[in-house]
C-alpha positions in Angstrom: 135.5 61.8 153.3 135.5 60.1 149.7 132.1 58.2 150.8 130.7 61.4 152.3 131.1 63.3 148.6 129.7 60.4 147.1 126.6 60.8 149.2 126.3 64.7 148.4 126.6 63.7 144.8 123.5 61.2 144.5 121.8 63.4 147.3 121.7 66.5 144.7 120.5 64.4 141.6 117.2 64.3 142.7 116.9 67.8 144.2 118.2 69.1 140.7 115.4 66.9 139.2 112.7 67.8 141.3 113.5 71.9 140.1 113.5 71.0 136.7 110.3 69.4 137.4 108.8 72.1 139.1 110.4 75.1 136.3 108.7 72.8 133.8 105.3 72.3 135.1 104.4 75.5 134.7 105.2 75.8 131.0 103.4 73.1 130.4 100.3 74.1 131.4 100.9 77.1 129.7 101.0 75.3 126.2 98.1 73.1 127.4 96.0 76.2 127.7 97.1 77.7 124.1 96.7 74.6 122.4 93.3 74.1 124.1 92.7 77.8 122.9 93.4 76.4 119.3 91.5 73.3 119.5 88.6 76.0 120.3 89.2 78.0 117.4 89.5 74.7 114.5 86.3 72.7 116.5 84.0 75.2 118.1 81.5 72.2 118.9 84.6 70.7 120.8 82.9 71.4 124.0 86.1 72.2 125.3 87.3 68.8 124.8 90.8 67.6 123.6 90.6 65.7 120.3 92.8 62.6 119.7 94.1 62.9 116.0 92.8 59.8 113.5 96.0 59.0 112.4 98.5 58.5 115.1 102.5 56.9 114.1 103.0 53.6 114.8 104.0 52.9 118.3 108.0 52.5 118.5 110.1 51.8 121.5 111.8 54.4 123.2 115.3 54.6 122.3 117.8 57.0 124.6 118.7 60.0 122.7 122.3 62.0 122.9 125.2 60.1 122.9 125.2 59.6 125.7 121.4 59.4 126.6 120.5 62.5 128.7 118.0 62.5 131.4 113.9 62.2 130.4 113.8 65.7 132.3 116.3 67.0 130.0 114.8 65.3 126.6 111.2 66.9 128.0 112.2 70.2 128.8 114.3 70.9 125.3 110.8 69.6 123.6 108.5 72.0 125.6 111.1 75.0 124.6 110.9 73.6 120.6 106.8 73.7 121.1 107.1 77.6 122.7 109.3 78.3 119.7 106.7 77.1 116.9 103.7 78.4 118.8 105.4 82.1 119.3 106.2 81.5 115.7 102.4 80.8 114.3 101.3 83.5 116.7 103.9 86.1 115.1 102.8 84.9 111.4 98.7 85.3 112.4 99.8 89.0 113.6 101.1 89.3 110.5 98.2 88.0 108.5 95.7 90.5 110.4 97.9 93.4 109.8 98.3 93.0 105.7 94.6 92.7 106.4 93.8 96.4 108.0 95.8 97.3 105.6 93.7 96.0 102.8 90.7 97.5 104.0 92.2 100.5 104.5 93.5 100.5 100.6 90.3 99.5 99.7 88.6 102.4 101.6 91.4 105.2 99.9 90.5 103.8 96.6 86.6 104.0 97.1 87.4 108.0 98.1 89.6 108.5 95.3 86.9 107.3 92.7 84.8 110.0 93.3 87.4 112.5 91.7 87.9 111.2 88.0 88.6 112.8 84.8 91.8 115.4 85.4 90.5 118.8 83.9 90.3 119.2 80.3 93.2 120.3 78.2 93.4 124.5 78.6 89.9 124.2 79.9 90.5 124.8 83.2 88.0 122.9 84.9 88.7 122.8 88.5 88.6 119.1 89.9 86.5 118.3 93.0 85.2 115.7 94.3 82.4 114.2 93.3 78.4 113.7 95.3 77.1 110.6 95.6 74.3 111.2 93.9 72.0 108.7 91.4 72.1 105.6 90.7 75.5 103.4 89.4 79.0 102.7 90.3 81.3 105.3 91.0 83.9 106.4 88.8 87.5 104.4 89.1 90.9 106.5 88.9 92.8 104.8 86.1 92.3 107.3 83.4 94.5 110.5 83.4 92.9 112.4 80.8 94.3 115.8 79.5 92.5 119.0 79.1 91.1 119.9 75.9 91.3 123.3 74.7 87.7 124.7 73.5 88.2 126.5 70.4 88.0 130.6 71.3 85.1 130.7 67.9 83.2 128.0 69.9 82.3 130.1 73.1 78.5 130.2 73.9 77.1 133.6 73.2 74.9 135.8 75.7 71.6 135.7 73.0 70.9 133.1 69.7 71.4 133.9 66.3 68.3 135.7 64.1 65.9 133.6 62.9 63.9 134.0 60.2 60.3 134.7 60.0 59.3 130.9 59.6 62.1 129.7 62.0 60.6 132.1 64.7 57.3 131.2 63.8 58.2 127.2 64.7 60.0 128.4 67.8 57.0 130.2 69.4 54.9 126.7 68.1 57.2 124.7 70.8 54.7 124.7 73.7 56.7 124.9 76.9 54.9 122.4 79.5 53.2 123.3 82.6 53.7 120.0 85.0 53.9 122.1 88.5 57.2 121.4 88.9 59.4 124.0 87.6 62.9 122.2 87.3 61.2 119.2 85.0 59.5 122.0 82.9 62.6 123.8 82.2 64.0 120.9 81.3 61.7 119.3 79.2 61.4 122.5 77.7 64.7 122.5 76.8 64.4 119.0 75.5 61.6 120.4 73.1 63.9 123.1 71.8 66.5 120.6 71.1 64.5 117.8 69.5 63.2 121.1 67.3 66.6 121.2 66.5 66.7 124.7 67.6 70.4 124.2 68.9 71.5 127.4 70.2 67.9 128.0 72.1 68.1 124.9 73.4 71.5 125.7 74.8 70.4 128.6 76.8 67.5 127.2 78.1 69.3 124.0 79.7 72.6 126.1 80.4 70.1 128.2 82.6 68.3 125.0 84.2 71.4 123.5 85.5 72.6 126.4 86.6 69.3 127.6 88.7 68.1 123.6 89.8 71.7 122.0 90.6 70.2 119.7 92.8 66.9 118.8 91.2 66.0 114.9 89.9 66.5 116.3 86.3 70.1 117.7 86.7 72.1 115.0 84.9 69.5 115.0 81.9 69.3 118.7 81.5 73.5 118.7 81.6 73.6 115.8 79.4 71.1 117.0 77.0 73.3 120.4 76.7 76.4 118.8 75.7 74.5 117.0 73.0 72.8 120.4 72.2 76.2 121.5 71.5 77.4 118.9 69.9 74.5 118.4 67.5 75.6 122.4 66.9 78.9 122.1 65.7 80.6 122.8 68.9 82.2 120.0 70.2 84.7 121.2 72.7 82.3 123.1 74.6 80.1 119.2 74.4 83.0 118.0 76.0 83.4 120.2 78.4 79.0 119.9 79.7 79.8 115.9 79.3 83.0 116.1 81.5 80.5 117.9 84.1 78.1 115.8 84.4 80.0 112.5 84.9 82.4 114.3 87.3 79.9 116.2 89.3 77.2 112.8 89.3 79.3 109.5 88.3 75.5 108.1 89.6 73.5 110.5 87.8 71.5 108.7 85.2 72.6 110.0 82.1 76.4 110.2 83.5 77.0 107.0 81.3 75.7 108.3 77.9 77.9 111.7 79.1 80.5 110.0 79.5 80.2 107.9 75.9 79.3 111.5 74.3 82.8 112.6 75.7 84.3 110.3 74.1 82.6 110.8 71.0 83.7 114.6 71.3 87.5 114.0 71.7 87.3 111.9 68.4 85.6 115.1 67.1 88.3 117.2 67.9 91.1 115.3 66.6 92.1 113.6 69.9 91.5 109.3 69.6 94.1 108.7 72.2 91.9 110.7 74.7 88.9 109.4 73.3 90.3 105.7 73.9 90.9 106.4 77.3 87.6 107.3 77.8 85.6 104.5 76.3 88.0 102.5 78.4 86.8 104.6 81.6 83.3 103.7 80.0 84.0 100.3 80.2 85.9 99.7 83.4 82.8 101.9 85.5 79.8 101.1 83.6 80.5 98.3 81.3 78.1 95.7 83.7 75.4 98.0 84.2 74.8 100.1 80.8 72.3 98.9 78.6 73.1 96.7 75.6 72.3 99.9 73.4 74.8 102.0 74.4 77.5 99.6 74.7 77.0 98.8 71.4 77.4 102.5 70.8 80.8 102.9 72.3 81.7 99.6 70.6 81.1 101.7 67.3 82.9 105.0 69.4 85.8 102.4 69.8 86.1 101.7 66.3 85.7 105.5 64.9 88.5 106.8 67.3 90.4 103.5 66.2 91.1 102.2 69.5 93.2 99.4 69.8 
């Protein structure tokens, strides 16, 4: 009987090594595969095949491990389940990597939306915030300047007709010719721009009041709205400036002129008392357009900068 056990015993070694054998083939290939899949990935001119590293460690001989020395089945299987761990770790980690990823892009996409809305109404003013068309040429406004409304003085209003003028003032007006191109938008505009380089301030109000609001969409928009927040700011009136400026770089942050508006606003706010505001916008100024104005006007709002006392 005793001999009989004995032979059960070293009949059922190798049948307990040949299952092992046969559970761990498979997961061997399996990490063959995947790290054939990597090699792919770091050497795309592999051809598909496996590269011996340069540096290899110098040959030692094989020394039983455990105390006592378990079975080269054993040692084998416990270092395929350490090489699954690592690889289900890297894979977990690359996951990762690609989801911080999307969800850079998608910040980066929200931010690029938000831009289009700058400038929070002005103070009392109650302009509504919208967004902004891509319209022009430029960058697009950025959203780190929370600016406060500014109250236009009730004296300041625009009124429905201009002043009297006297008999020589009325004679120069009438002398402005008003230009004939065959477009009707640019001549209203450069009409406008006659009256105001006349320095006939209130008449050049009306007339580019009137040509932004009947030609919203024409090439000239973001002159004529420019030009009539300097018309009113040349007159005296520089809350109602602030508020055409405010306009035209929130309605067309590409519109050509939206740069000067928005130096102009800045220049207004120091007009009415307000450097803090004024700061924040020559900083707006500078964040949006500060690589792509020209050298003129940044040397104006260097000189903005300094009036407001900006630190």
């Amino acid at each position: 009987m005793i001999v009989a056990v004995l032979l059960a015993g070293a009949a059922a070694a190798p049948l307990q090594a040949q299952s092992q054998s046969n559970t761990l083939a498979p997961r061997v290939e399996k990490l063959e595969k995947e790290m054939r899949a990597v090699q792919r990935k770091v050497f795309p001119g592999g051809s598909g095949q496996f590269l011996e590293p340069e540096i290899a460690p110098n040959a030692q001989p094989a020394t039983p491990s455990g105390t006592p020395a378990s079975s080269p089945v054993i040692d084998l299987t416990a270092r395929v389940s350490a090489l699954e761990a690592q690889l289900q770790t890297l894979t977990g980690q690359s996951e990762q990597n690609a989801f911080k990823l999307r969800q850079l892009d998608e910040a980066f996409v929200r931010f690029r939306g938000e831009t289009e809305t700058r400038l929070k109404a002005l103070e009392g003013a109650g302009v509504p915030v919208s967004p902004a068309p891509a319209q022009g040429t430029g960058q697009p406004p950025s959203t780190s300047l929370p600016m406060k409304p500014v109250t236009p003085p009730a004296a300041g209003k625009p009124t429905t007709a201009p002043p009297k003028l006297t008999a020589d003032r009325q004679a120069a007006l009438e002398a402005v010719a008003k230009p004939d191109t065959g477009d009707a938008g640019e001549d209203a505009y450069l009409y406008g721009f006659r009256l105001w380089e006349a320095k006939f301030y209130p008449q050049a109000q009306a007339q580019l009041k009137a040509t932004v609001d009947k030609y919203p969409k024409h090439k000239r928009w973001s002159f004529a709205q420019n030009l009539l927040g300097r018309a009113y700011l040349d007159d005296g009136k520089p809350a109602l400036a602030s508020v055409a400026f405010y306009d035209n770089y929130q309605k067309q942050p590409r519109g050509e002129r939206a740069p000067d508006s928005l130096y102009y606003l800045g220049v207004a706010l120091t007009r009415l008392k307000k450097p803090a505001d004024a700061c924040k916008v020559f900083d707006e100024f500078n964040d949006v357009y500060g690589e792509t104005a020209s050298a003129s006007l940044k040397a104006q709002v260097v000189k903005g900068r300094t009036d407001a006392k900006c630190k």
